[in-house]
Structures are given as C-alpha cells and as structure tokens.
C-alpha positions as CSV (number, residue, x, y, z in Angstrom):
1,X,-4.0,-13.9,-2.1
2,X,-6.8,-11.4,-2.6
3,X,-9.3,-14.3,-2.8
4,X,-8.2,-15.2,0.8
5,X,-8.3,-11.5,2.0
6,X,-11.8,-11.1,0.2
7,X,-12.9,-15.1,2.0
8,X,-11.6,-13.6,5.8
9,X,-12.9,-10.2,5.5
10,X,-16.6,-10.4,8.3
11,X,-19.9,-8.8,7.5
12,X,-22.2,-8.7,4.2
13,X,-20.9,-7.4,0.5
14,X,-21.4,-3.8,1.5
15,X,-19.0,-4.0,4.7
16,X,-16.8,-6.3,2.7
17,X,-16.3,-3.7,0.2
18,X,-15.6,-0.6,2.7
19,X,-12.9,-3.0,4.8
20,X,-11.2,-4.0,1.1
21,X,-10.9,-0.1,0.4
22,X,-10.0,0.8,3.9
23,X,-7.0,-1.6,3.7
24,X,-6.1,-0.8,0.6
25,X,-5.8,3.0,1.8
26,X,-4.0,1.9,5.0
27,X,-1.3,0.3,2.3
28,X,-1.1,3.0,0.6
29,X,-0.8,5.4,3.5
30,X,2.0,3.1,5.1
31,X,4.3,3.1,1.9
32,X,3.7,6.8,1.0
33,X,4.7,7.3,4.7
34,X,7.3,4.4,6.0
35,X,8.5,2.8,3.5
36,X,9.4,5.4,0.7
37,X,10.9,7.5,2.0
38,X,13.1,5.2,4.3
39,X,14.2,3.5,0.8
40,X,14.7,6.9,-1.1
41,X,18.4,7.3,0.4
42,X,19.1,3.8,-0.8
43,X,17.7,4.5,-4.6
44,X,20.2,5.8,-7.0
45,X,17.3,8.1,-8.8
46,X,19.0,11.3,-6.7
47,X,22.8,10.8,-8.1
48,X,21.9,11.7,-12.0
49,X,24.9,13.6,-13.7
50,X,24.4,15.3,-17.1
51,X,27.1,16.7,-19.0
C-alpha cells in the first residue's frame, strides 16, 4: 500500500518526500482529532475499579 501511495504521489524526490510527511501529519491530525475521541466513550479503559 505505501508503495502505491509513494508510485501516485507527482513531482521529483524532494516534493515526494514533503507530500508523504504532510499526509502522514493530516493522519495523524484526523485520528488525534475525529476519531479518538469519538471512540473514547466506547473503550472500556475509563470503567477501572480497584478495591
């Protein structure tokens, strides 16, 4: 899958390189944003009981 990222990505190795890490930071940004913390009421990690 990365291949085919890295295969589609336009411009010369320089360009290539600053798209890869600006769509890894979009991913990043979008689960730190969206998706955690929609999921964190469904994870059980809150409910911990000690006795």
């Amino acid at each position: 899958m990365y291949e085919w990222i890295w295969r589609h990505l336009p411009g010369p190795l320089a360009l290539r390189v600053v798209e890869a890490l600006l769509l890894v930071a979009v991913v990043v940004t979008l689960l730190m944003f969206v998706v955690f913390p929609w999921a964190e009421p469904l994870l059980p990690f809150n409910n911990v009981t000690t006795e």
